[in-house]
C-alpha positions, 0 to 999 in steps of 0.5 A: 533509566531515561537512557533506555526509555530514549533508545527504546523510544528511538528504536520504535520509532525507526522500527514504525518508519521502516514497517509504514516505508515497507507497507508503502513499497509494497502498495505501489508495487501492487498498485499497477495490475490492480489497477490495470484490472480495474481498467480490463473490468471498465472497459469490458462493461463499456463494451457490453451492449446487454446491461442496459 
């Protein structure tokens, strides 16, 4: 029974790295036009002289 209980364990456990390792990846691979939107709506609103 301790057996199963450790290969469950170890399992869950490589399972989580792998899901955390893929949300990660797939953060960074959306990180560049969320930010470079960021950057397109800043500098828009800089360029706008009527929001004062």
């Amino acid at each position: 029974m301790a057996v199963l209980r450790n290969v469950i364990t170890g399992v869950g456990r490589r399972l989580v790295l792998v899901v955390l390792t893929l949300l990660v990846l797939a953060a960074l691979h959306e990180a560049p036009p969320m930010i470079m939107a960021s950057a397109a709506r800043g500098w828009f609103f800089l360029e706008r002289k009527d929001y004062v």
